[in-house]
GUTOR-790639 format. One record per atom (N, C-alpha, C): x, y, z; residue in three letters. Coordinates in nm, 2 decimals, always signed. Layout:
        X        Y        Z   resn
        X        Y        Z    ala
...
This chain:
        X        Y        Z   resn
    +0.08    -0.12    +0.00    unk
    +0.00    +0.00    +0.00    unk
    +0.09    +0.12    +0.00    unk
    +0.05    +0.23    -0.07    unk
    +0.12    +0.32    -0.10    unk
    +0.09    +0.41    +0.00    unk
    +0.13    +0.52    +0.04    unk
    +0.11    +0.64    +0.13    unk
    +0.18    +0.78    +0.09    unk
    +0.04    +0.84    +0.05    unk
    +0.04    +0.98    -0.01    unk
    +0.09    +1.03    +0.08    unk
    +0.25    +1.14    +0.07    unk
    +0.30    +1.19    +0.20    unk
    +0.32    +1.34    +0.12    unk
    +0.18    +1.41    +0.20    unk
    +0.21    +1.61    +0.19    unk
    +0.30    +1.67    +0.29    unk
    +0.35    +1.76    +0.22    unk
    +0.46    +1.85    +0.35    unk
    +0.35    +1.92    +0.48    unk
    +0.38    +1.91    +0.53    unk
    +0.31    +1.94    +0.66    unk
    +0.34    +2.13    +0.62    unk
    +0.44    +2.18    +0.61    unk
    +0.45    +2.26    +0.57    unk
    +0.52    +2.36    +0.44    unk
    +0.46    +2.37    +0.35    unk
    +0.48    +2.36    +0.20    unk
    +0.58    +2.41    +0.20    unk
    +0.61    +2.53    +0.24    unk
    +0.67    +2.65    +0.18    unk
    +0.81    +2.63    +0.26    unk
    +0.82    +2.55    +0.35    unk
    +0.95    +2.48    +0.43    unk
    +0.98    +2.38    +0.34    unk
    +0.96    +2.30    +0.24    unk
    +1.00    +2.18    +0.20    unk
    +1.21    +2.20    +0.19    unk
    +1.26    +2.13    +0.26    unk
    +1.41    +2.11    +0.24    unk
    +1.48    +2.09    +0.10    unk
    +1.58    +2.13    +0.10    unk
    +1.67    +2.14    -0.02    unk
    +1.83    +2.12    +0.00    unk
    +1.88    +1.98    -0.08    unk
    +2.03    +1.93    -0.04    unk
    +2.10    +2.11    -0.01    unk
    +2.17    +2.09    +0.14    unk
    +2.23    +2.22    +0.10    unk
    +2.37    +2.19    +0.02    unk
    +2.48    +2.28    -0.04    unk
    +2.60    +2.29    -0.10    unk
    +2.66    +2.24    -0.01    unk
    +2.68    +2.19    +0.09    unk
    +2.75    +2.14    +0.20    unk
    +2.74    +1.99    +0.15    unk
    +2.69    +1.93    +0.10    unk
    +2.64    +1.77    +0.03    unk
    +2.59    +1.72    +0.11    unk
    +2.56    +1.72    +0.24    unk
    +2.47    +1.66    +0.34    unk
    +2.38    +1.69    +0.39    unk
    +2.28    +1.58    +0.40    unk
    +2.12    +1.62    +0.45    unk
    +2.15    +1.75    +0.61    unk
    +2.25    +1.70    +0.68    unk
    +2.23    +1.76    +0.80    unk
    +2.33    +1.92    +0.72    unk
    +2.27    +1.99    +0.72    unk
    +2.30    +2.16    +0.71    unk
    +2.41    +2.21    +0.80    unk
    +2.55    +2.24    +0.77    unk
    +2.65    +2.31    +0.87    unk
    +2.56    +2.44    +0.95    unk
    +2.47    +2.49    +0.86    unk
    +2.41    +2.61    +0.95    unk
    +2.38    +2.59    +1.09    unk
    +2.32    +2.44    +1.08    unk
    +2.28    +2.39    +1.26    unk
    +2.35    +2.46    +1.31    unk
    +2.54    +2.44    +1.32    unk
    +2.64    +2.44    +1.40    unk
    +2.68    +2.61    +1.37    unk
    +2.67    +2.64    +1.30    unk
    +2.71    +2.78    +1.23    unk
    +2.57    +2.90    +1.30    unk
    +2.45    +2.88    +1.28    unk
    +2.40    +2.98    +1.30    unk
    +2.35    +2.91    +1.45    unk
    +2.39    +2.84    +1.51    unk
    +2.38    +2.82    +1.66    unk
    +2.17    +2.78    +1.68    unk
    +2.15    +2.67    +1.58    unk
    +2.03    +2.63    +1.60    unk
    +1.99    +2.51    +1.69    unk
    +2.14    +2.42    +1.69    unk
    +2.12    +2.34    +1.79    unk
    +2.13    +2.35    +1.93    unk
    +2.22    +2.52    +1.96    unk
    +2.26    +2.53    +2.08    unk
    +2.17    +2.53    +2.23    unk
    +2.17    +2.51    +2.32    unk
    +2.03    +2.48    +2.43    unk
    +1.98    +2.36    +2.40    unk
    +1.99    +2.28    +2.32    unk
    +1.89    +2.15    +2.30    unk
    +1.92    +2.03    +2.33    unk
    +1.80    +2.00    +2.41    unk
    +1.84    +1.90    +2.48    unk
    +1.87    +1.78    +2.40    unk
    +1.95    +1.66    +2.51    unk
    +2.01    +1.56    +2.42    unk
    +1.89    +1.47    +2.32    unk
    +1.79    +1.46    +2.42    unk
    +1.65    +1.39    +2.35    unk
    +1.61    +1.48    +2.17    unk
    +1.62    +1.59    +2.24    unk
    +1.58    +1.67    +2.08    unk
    +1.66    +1.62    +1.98    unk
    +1.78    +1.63    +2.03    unk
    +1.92    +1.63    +1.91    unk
    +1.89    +1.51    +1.88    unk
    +1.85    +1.39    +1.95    unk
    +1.84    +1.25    +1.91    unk
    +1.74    +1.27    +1.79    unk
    +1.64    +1.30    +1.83    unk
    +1.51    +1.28    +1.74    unk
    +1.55    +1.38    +1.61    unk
    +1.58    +1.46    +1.61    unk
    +1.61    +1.54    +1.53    unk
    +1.72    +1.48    +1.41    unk
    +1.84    +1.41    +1.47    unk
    +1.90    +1.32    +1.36    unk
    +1.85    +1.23    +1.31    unk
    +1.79    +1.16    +1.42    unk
    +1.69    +1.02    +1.33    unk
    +1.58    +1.10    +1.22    unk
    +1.51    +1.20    +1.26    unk
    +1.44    +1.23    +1.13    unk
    +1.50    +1.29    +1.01    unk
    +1.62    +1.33    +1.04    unk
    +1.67    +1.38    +0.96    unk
    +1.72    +1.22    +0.84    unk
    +1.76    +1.16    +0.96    unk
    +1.81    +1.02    +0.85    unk
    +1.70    +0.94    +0.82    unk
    +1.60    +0.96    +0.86    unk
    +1.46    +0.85    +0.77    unk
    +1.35    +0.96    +0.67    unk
    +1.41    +1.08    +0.69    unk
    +1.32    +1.13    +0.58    unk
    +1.33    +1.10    +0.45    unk
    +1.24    +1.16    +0.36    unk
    +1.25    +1.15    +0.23    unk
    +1.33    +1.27    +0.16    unk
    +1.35    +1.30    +0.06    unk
    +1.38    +1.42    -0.01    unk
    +1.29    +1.58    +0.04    unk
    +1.17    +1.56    +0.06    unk
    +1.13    +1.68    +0.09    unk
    +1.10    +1.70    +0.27    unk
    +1.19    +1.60    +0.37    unk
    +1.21    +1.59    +0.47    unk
    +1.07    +1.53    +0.59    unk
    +1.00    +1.47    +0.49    unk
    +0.89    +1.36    +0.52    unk
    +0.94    +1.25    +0.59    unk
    +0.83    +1.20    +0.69    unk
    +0.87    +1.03    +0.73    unk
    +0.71    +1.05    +0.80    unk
    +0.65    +0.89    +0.84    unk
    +0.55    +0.93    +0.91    unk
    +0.55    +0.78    +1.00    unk
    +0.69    +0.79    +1.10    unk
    +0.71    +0.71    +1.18    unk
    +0.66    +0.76    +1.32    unk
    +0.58    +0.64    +1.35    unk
    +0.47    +0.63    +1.52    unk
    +0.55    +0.72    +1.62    unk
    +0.51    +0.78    +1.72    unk
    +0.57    +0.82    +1.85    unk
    +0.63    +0.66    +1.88    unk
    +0.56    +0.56    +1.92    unk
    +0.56    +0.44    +2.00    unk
    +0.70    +0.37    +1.93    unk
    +0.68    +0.39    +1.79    unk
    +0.84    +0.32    +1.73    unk
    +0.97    +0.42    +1.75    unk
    +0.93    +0.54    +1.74    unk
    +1.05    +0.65    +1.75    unk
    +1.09    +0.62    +1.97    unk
    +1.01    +0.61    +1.99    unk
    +1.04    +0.63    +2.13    unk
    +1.08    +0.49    +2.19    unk
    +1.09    +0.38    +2.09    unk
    +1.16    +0.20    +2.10    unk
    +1.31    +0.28    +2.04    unk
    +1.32    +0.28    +1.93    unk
    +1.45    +0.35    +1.86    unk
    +1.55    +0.40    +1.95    unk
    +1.47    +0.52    +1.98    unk
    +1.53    +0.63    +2.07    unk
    +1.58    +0.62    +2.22    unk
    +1.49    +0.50    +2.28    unk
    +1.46    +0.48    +2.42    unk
    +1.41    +0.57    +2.47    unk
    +1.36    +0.63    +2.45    unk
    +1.22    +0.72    +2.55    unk
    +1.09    +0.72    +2.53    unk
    +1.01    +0.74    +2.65    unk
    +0.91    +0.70    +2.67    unk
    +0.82    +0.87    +2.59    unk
    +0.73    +0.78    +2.56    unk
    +0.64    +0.87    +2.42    unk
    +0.61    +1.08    +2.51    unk
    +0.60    +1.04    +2.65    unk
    +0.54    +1.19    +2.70    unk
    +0.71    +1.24    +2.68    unk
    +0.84    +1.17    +2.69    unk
    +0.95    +1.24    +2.69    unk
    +1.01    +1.29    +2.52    unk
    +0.93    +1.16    +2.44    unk
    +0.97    +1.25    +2.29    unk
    +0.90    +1.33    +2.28    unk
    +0.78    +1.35    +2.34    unk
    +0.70    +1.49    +2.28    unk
    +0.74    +1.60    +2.35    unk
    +0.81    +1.63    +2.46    unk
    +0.89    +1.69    +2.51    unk
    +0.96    +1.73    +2.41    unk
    +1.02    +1.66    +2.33    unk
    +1.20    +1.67    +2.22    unk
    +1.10    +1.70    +2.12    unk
    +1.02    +1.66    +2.06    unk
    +0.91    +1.75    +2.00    unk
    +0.86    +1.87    +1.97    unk
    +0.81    +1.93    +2.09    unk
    +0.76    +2.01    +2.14    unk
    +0.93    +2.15    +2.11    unk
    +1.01    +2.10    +2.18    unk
    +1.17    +2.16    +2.17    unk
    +1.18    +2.19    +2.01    unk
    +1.17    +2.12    +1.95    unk
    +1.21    +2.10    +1.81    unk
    +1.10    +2.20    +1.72    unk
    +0.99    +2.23    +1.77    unk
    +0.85    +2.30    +1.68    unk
    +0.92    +2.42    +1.73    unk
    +0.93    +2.44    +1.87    unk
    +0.94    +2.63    +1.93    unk
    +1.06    +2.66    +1.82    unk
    +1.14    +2.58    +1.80    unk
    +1.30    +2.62    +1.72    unk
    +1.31    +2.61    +1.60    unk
    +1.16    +2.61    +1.54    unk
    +1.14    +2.58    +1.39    unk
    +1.24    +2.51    +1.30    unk
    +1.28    +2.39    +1.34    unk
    +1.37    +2.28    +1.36    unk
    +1.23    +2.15    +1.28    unk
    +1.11    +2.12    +1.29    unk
    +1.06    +2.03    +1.27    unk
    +0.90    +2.08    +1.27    unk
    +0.81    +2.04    +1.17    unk
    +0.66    +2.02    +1.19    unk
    +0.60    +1.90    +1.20    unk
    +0.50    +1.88    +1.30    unk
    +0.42    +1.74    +1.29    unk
    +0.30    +1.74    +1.29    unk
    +0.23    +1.67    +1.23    unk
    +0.08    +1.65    +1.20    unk
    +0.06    +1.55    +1.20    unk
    +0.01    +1.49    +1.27    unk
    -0.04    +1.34    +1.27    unk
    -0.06    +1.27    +1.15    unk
    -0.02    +1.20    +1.14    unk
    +0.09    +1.11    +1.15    unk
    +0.24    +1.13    +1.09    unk
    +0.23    +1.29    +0.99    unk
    +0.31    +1.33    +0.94    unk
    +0.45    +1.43    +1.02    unk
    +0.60    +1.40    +1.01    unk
    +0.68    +1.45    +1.08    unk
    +0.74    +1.52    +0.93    unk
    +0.82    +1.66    +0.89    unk
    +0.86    +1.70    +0.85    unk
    +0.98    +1.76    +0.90    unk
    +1.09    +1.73    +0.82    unk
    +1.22    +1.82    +0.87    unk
    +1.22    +1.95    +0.79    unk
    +1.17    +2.10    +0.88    unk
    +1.18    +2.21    +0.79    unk
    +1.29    +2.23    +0.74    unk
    +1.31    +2.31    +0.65    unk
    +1.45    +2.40    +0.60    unk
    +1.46    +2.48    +0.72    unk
    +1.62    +2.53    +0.70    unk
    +1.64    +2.63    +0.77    unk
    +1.59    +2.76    +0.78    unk
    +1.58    +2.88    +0.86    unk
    +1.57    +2.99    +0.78    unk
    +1.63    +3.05    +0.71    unk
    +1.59    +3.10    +0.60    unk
    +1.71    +3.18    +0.48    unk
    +1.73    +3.09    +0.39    unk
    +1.70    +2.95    +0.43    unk
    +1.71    +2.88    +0.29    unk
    +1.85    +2.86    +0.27    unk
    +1.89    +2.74    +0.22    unk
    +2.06    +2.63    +0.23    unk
    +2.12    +2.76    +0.15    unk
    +2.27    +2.76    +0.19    unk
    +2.40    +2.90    +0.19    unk
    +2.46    +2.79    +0.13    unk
């Protein structure tokens, strides 16, 4: 069965930056990861590495939080961290990895 996967947030869809890797030097450079906790930074690389091209995946709380080892109220915690820092959108059942701001340098 196939699964129609829409960007949770259009106008964020990701783009390879010139750096050649999904993970963006900007993280480290414009200080997006800085404050975050280790649960966020976990979840945040795993989505980053099960997305698709336009930074889709639409894996369960219950299986990310087997993965991850944490219990589902602590990934939505790392969730929750990741939405304030416009870092990630979720919609049931859909997780998106936004672009950065300003768009890949």
């Amino acid at each position: 069965m196939s699964v129609l996967k829409t960007p949770v947030v259009p106008a964020r869809v990701r783009q390879v930056p010139e750096s050649f890797s999904w993970v963006d030097h900007r993280l480290v450079r414009e200080n997006h990861i800085n404050g975050r906790s280790h649960a966020s930074l976990a979840l945040y690389l795993f989505l980053v590495t099960v997305a698709d091209a336009q930074g889709l995946s639409y894996w369960s709380e219950n299986a990310l939080g087997r993965r991850l080892r944490l219990d589902v109220p602590r990934l939505r915690e790392a969730r929750a961290e990741l939405e304030a820092a416009g870092l990630v959108a979720y919609e049931h059942p859909m997780w998106q990895v936004l672009a950065l701001p300003g768009g890949a340098v």
